[in-house]
Kinemage of the C-alpha trace (Angstrom):
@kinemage 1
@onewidth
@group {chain A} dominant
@subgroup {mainchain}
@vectorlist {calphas} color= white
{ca unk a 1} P 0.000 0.000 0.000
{ca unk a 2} L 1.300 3.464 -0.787
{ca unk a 3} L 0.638 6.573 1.322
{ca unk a 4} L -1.342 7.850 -1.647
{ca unk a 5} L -3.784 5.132 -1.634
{ca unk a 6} L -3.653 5.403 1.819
{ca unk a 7} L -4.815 8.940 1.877
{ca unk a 8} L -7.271 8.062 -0.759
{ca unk a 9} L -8.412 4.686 1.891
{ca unk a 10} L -9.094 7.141 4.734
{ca unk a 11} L -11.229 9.563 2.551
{ca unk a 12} L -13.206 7.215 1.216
{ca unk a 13} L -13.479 5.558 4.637
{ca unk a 14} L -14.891 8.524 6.415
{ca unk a 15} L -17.317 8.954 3.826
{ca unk a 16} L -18.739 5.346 4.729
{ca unk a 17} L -18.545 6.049 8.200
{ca unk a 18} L -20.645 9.067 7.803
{ca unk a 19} L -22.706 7.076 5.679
{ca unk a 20} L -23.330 4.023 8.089
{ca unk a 21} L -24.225 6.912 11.153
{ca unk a 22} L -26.700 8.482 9.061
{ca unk a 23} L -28.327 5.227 8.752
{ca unk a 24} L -27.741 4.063 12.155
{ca unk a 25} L -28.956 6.503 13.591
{ca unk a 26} L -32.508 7.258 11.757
{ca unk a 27} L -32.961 3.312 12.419
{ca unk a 28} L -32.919 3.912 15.671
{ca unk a 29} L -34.848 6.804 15.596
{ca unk a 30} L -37.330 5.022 13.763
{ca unk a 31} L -37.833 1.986 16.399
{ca unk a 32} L -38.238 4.986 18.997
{ca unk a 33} L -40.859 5.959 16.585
{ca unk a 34} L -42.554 2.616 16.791
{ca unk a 35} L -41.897 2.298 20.262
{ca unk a 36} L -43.955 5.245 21.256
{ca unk a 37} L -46.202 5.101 18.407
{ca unk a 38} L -44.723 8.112 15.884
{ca unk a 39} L -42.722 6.489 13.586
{ca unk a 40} L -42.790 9.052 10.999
{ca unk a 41} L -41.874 12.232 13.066
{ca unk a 42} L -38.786 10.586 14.907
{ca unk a 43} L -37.569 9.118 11.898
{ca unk a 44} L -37.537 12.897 10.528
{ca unk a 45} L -35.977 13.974 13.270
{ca unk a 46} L -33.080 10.800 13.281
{ca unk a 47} L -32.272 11.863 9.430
{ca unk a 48} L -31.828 15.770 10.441
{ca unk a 49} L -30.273 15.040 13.296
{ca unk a 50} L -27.933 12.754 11.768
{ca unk a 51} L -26.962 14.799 8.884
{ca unk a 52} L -26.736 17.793 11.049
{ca unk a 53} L -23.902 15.964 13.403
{ca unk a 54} L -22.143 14.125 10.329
{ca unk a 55} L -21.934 17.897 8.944
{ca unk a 56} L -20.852 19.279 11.995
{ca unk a 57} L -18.279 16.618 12.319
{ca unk a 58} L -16.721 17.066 9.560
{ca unk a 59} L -16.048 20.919 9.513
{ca unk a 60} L -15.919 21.202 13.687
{ca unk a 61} L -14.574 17.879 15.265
{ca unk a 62} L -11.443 19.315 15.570
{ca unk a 63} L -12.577 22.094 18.392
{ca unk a 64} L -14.527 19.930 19.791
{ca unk a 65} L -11.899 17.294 20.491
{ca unk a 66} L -9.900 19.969 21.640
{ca unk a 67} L -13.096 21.154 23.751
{ca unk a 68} L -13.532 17.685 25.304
{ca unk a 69} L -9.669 17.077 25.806
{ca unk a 70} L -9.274 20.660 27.809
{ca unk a 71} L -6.629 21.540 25.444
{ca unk a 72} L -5.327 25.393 25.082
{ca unk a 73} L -2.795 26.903 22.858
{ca unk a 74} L 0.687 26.417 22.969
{ca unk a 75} L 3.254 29.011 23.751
{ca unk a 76} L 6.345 29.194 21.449
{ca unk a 77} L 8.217 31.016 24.651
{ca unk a 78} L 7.017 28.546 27.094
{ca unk a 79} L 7.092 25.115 24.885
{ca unk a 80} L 9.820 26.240 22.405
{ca unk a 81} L 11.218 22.646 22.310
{ca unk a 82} L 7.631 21.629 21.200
{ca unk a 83} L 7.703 24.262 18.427
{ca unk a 84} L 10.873 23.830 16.815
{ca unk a 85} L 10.760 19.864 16.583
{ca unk a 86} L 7.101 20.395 15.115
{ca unk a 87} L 8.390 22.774 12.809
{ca unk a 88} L 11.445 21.171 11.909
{ca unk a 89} L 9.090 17.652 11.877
{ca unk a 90} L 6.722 19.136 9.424
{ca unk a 91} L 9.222 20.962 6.790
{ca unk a 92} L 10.615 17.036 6.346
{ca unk a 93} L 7.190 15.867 6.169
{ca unk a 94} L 6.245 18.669 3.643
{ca unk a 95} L 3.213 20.019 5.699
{ca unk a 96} L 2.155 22.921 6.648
{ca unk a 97} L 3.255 24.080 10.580
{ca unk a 98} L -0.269 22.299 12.454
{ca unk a 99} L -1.412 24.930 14.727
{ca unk a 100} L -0.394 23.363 18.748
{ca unk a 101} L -1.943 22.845 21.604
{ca unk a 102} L -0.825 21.642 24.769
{ca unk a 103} L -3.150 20.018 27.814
{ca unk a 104} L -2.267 20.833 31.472
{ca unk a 105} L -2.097 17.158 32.537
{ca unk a 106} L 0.775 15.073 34.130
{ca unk a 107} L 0.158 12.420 32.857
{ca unk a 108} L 2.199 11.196 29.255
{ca unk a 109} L 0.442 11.150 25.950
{ca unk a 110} L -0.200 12.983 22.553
{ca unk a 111} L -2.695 13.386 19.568
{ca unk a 112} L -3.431 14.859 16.373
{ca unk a 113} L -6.409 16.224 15.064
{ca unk a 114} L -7.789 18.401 11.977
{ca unk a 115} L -9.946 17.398 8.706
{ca unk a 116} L -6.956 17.608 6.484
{ca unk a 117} L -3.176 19.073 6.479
{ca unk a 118} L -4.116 22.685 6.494
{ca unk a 119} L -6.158 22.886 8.957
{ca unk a 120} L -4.402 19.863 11.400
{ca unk a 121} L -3.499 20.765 15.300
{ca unk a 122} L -1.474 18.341 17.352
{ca unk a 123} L -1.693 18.496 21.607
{ca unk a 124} L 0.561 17.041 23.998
{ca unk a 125} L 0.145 16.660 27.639
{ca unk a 126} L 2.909 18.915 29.759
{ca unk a 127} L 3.429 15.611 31.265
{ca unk a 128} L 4.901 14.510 28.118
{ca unk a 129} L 6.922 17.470 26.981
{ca unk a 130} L 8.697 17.743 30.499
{ca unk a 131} L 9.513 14.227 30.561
{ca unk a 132} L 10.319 13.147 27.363
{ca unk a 133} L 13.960 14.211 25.786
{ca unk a 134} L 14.345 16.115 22.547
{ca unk a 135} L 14.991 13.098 20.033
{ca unk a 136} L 12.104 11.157 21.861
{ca unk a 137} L 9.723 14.174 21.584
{ca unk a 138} L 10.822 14.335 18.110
{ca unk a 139} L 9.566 10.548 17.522
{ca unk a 140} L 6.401 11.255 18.938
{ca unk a 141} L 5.882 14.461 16.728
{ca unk a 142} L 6.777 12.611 13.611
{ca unk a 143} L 4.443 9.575 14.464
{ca unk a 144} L 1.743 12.589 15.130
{ca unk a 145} L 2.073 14.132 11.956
{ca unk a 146} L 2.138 10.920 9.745
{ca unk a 147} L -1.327 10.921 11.043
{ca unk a 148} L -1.710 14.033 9.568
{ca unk a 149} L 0.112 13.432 6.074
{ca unk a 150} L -1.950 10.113 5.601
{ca unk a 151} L -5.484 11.583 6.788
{ca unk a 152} L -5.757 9.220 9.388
{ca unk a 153} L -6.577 11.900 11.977
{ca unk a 154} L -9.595 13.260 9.713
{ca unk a 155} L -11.361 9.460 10.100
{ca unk a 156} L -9.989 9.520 13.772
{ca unk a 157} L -11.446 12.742 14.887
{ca unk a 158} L -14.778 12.358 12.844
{ca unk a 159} L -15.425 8.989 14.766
{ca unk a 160} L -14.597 10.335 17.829
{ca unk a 161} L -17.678 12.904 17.517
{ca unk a 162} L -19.520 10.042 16.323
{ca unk a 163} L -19.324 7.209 18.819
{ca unk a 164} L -19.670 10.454 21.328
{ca unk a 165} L -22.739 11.514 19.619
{ca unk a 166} L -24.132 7.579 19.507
{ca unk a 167} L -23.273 7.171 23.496
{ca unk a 168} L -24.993 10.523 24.428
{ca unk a 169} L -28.064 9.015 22.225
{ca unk a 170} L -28.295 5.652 24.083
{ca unk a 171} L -27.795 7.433 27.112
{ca unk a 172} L -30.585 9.865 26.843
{ca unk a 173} L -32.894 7.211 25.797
{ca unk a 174} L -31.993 4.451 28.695
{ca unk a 175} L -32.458 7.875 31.107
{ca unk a 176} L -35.766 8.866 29.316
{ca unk a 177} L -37.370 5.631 29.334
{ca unk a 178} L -36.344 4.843 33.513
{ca unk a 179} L -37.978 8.562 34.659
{ca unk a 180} L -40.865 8.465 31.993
{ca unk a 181} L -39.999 10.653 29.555
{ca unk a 182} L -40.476 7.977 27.302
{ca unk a 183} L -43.724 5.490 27.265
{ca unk a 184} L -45.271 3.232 25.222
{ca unk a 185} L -48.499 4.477 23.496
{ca unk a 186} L -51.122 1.678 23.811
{ca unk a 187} L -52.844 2.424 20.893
{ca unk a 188} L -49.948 2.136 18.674
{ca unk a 189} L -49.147 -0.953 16.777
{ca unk a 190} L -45.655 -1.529 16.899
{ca unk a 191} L -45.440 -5.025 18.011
{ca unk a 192} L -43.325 -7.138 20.445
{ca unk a 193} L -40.445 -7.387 17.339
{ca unk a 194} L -40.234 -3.692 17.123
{ca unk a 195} L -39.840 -3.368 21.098
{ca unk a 196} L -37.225 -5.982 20.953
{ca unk a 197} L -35.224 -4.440 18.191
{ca unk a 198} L -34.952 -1.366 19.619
{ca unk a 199} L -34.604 -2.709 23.493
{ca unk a 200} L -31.328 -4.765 21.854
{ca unk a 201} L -30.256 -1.701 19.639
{ca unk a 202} L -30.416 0.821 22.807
{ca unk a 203} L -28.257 -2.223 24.664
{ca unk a 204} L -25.409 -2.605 22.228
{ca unk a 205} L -25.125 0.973 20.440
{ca unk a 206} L -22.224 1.513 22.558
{ca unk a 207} L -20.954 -1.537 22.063
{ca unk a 208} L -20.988 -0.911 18.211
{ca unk a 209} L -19.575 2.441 18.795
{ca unk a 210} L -16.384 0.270 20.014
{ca unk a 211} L -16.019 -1.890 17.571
{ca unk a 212} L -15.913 1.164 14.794
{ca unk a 213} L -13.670 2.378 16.832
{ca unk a 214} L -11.672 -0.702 17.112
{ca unk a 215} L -11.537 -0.983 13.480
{ca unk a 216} L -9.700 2.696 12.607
{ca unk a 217} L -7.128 2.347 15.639
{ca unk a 218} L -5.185 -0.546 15.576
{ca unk a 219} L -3.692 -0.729 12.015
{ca unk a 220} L -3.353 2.743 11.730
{ca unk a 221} L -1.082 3.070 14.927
{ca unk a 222} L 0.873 0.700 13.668
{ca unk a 223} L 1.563 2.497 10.308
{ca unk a 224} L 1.884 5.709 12.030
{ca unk a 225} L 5.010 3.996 13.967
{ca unk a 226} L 6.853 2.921 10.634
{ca unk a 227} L 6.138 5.989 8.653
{ca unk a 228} L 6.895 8.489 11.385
{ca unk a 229} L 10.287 6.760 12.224
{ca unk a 230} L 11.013 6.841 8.352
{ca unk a 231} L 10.339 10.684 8.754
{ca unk a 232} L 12.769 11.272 11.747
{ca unk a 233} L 15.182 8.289 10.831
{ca unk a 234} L 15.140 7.192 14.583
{ca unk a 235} L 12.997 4.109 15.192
{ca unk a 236} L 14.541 3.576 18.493
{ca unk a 237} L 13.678 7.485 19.853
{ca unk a 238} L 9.441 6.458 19.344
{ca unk a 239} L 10.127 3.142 20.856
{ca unk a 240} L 11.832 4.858 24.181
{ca unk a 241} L 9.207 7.539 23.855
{ca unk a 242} L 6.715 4.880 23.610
{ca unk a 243} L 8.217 2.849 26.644
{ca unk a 244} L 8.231 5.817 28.731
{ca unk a 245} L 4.843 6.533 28.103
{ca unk a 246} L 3.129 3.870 28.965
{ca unk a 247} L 5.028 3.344 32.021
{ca unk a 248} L 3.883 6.333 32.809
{ca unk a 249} L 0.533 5.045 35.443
{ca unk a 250} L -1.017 8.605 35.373
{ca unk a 251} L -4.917 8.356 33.602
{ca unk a 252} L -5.309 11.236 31.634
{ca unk a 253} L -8.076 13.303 33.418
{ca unk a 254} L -10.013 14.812 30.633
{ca unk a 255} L -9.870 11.599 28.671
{ca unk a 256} L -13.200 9.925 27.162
{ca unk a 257} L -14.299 6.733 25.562
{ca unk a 258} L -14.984 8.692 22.426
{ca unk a 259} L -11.180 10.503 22.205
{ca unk a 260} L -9.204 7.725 23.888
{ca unk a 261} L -8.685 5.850 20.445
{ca unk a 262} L -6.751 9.471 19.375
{ca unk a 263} L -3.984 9.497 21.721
{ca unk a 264} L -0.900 7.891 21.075
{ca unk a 265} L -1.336 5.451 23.935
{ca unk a 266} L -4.756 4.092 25.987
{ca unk a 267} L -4.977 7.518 28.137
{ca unk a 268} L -6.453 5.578 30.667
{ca unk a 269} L -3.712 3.438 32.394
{ca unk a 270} L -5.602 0.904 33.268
{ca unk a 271} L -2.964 -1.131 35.575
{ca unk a 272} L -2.489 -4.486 36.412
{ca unk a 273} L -2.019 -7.744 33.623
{ca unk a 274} L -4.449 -7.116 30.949
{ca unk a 275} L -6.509 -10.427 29.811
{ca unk a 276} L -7.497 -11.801 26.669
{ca unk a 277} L -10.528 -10.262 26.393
{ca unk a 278} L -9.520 -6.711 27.500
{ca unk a 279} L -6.866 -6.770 24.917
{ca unk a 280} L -9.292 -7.634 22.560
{ca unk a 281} L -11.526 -4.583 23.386
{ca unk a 282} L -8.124 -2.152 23.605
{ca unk a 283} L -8.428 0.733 21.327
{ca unk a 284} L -4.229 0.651 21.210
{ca unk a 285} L -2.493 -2.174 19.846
{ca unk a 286} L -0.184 -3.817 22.413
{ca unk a 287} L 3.250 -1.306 23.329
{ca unk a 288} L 5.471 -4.304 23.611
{ca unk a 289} L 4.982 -5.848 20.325
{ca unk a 290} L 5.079 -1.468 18.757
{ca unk a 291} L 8.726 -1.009 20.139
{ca unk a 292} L 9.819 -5.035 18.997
{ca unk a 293} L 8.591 -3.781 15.077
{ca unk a 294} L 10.377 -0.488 15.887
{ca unk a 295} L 13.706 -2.488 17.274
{ca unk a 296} L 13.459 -4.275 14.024
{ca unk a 297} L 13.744 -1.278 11.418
């Protein structure tokens, strides 16, 4: 695979994500039509809803990752190590200087975010910049903008709004529905299959939400490693960087379920021996077997 169908993989990618949350989501809005016996009005409201937050997505995920993350703007006085490596980072990378951020958190980690190259930011924790050395920050900062270069951030960002957006639905429903917001209209015909269907969908939206997660993270973390250390020439600075990092058993405090597939590592920290089936359900692929591929270049 080259980076350029890369790029072209992620666009076309986000486009079926957007595509599969429009539908998702008026679905469900139609069962909650059924369910309360006004099928046609919620399922109105689902499409205009949908399109309205696929929209906003698109054009405004990137302030409101920021938003949710507590992220402010950088200072080229205060962070001037951050500034030069990102400028030096994306003049090799042929990008455009991403506009920085920095969140007031001890704890270790780093994203990027932005619907394309012009218009990308990149946040680090002070955590990270204090701890980390100069070639290791510059590992980081090239694995960050590799997201950039290959668009991976635009599908990132867009399904963190997303799977926020489907977890805020579920929740308001399961909320409406236990203090009566929500009932049943007896003269309605919707059936027991309808009130199953949308009894099961309200159970395992979130659970769906993880799994499209699950299925932009991985892979691209991976390729974000290798191209990033191509960029710098220092494999073994990301891999320290890396190690460092998620030794580091500070949870980020501002972190989400929707964001946490954006950071660099699980912001988290979740400690003790993960199991099987936590590992399955980790939005990170595994740091050991990261910095053994990175050893390897």
């Amino acid at each position: 695979m080259t980076v350029y169908s890369q790029i072209t993989g992620n666009k076309v990618k986000t486009l079926v994500i957007i595509f599969f949350f429009i539908i998702f989501i008026s679905f469900f809005f139609f069962l909650i039509g059924k369910y309360t016996g006004n099928s046609n009005t919620y399922f109105t409201i689902g499409i205009i809803f949908s399109l309205v937050t696929s929209v906003g997505s698109y054009f405004y995920s990137d302030k409101l990752v920021l938003a949710m993350s507590g992220a402010k703007p950088a200072s080229k006085k205060e962070h001037f190590d951050f500034y030069t490596v990102t400028e030096n980072m994306a003049i090799a990378a042929g990008l455009p200087m991403p506009r920085l951020f920095v969140i007031h958190d001890a704890a270790m980690n780093a994203f990027a975010t932005g619907r394309n190259p012009k218009h990308a930011v990149v946040a680090a924790t002070t955590g990270l910049l204090e701890k980390l050395d100069r070639a290791e920050l510059e590992g980081v900062i090239a694995h960050e903008l590799s997201h950039v270069k290959n668009y991976d951030m635009l599908v990132s960002t867009i399904v963190a709004v997303l799977v926020g957006t489907v977890v805020f639905a579920a929740d308001w429903m399961t909320r409406s529905m236990l203090w009566g917001g929500m009932r049943n209209n007896d003269d309605n015909r919707s059936g027991p299959l309808n009130m199953v269907m949308f009894f099961a969908l309200l159970i395992i939206m979130p659970l769906i939400a993880t799994l499209v997660q699950l299925a932009v993270s991985r892979k691209r973390e991976y390729l974000a490693d290798a191209t990033g250390s191509l960029l710098n020439r220092n494999p073994d600075a990301l891999a320290n960087a890396l190690l460092k990092i998620s030794g580091d058993s500070r949870p980020l405090q501002r972190a989400s379920n929707a964001t946490a597939h954006l950071y660099i590592d699980n912001p988290f920290k979740k400690g003790g021996k993960k199991n099987f089936i936590a590992g399955l359900f980790s939005t990170h692929p595994p740091v050991e077997e990261r910095v053994r591929l990175l050893r390897e270049m």
